[in-house]
N, C-alpha and C positions, 0 to 999 in steps of 0.2 A: 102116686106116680111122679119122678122126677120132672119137672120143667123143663131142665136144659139138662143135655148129657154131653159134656167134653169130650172132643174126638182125641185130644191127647191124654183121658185118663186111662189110667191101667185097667186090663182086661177083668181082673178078678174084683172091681169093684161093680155094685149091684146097685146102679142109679133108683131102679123101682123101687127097691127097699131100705132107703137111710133108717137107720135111726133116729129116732123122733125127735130125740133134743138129745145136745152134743153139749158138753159143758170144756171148755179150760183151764186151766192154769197159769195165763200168761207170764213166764217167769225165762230167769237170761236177762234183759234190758241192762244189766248193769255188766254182767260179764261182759257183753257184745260192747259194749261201748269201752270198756276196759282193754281188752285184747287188741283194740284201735288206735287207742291213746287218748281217749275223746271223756270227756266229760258223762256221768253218770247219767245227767240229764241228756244226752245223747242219747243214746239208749233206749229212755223213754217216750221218744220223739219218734226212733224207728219203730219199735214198738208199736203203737199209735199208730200208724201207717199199714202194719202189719195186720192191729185189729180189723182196721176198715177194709184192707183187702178181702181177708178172708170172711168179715160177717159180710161184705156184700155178694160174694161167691157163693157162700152158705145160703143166702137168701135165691139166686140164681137154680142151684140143684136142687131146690123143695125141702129144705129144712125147715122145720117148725120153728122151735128153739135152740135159742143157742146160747150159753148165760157162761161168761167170762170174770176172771177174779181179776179183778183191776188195781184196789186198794185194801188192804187188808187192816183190823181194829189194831194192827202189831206196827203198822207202815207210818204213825204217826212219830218212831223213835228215828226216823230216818233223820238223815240231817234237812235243815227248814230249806236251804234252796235246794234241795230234789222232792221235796213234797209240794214245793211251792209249783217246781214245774208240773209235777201230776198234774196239780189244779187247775193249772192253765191249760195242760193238755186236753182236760174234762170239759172243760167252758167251750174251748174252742170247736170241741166233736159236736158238744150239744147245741152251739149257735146255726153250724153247720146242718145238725140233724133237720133241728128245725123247719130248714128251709127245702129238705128231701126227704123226711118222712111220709108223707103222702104220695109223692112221685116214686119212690121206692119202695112204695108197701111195706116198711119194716117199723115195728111197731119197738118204741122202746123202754124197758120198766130199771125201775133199781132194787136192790136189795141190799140192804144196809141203814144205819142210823146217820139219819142224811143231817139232823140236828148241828153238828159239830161243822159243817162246811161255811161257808160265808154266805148270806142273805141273799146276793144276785146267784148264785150259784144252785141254791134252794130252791129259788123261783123258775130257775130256766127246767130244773127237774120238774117241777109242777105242769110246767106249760108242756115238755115231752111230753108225762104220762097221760095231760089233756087231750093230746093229739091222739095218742092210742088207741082212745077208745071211741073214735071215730068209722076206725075200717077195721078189717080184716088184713093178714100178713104175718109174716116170719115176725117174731118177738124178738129181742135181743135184750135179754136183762144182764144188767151192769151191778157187777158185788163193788161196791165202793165204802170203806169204811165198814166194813164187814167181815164178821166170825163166825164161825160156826155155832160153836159154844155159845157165845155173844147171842146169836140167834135164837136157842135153844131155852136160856134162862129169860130171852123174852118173853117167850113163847109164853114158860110156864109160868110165870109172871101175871099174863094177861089171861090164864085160865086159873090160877087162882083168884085175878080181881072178880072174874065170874063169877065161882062158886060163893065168892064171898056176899057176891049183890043179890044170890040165889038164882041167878039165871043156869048155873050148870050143877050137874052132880059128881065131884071128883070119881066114884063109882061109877059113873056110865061112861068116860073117857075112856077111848078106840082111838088108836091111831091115825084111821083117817080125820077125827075129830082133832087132834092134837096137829094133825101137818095143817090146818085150815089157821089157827096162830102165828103160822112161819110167813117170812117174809115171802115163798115162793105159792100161798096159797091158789090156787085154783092151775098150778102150773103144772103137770108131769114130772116126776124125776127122773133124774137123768138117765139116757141110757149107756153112753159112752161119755168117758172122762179122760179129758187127753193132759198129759204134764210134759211140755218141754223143757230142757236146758238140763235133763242126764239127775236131775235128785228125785229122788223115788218116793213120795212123801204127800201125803192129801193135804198138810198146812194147814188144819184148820176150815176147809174147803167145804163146803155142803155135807156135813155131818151126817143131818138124819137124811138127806135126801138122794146121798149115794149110796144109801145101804145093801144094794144089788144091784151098782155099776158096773160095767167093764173099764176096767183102764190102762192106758195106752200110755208108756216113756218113750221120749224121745229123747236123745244127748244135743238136738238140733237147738239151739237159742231160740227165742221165741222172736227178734226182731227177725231171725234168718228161716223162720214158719213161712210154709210155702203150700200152694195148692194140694202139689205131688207128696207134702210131710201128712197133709190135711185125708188123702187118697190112702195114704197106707195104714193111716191110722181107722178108719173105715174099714178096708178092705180087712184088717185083723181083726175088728170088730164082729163083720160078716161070717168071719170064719171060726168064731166060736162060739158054744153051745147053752146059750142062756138057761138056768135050769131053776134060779130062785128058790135054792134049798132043799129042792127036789131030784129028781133021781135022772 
């Protein structure tokens, strides 16, 4: 049952029954800041703002999960000072988080090969995912430096080093055995998949674990993602008939 239910959202959304975990595509940041006249890293900045609004709304209306593409394994060809601003954008949520993750119940995981980031930056991930597992609370995992693919050939990776040490038998491998490999192990996959900024395209996005998502375009930029963009993409949600290959 929802926690809070906004007197300003639309009729046709069903606070009782969100979907369990909502996943994004934060994408726009550079158009929005283009259309401006502003710097790319602009963009980013709004963006960021954006996120915290809506993962802390999400957390308000009873969402479980909520798991956002932040950086992607492709986002390193980007030019150095708008990657460099990401990084700093990441440090500065997580010093932040830090300090309200307990008073805001929102627990926060990553998914991604965190190896390639710089050492303080590593550690501040460490100390999050420490905090985590402390309470109970809405999740918010963070794709950072992360692919789907990337994901995938981990995976298989670490169930072949198994079979190898004799701890598995490539014959008895079931897919729920195989999603326990992924970085989202012990998570839900998603049930709603939302892309702003008008391109119609998963990006590499949660591979195996959208395999019978719903998803939801918007032409909306993602710095200009709003409650009411967040409400319609639900309410279409709500409004269609999940069948998972069946009839």
């Amino acid at each position: 049952m929802a926690i809070f239910k906004p007197k300003e959202a639309p009729v046709q959304v069903d606070f009782d029954h969100l979907p369990r975990h909502i996943a994004i595509i934060m994408d726009g940041n550079g158009r929005w800041a283009k259309r401006r006249g502003l710097p790319r890293t602009a963009g980013h900045a709004a963006g960021a703002e954006t996120f915290r609004t809506i993962a802390t709304y999400c957390q308000k209306i009873g969402l479980e999960y909520l798991t956002v593409y932040a950086f992607s394994t492709e986002n390193w060809k980007r030019p150095l000072e708008e990657v460099s601003a990401i990084i700093g954008l990441l440090k500065k949520y997580l010093l932040e988080s830090i300090e309200k993750m307990e008073k805001d119940k929102i627990r926060l995981h990553f998914f991604g090969d965190l190896d390639a980031l710089p050492p303080e930056l590593r550690e501040l991930t460490v100390r999050t995912d420490d905090i985590s597992t402390r309470y109970e609370g809405m999740q918010v995992n963070v794709c950072f430096n992360y692919g789907g693919r990337d994901e995938i050939v981990r995976a298989a990776r670490a169930f072949a080093a198994d079979c190898a040490a004799g701890k598995r038998r490539p014959e008895a491998l079931t897919e729920e055995d195989f999603s326990g490999y992924l970085y989202s192990a012990g998570v839900p996959d998603p049930d709603l998949v939302i892309r702003p900024s008008g391109e119609i395209r998963i990006s590499n996005f949660l591979l195996w674990q959208s395999a019978y998502a719903e998803f939801y375009y918007t032409d909306v930029l993602w710095p200009d993602f709003s409650k009411e963009e967040l409400h319609k993409a639900i309410a279409a949600y709500q409004g269609r008939s999940r069948r998972f290959g069946g009839v």
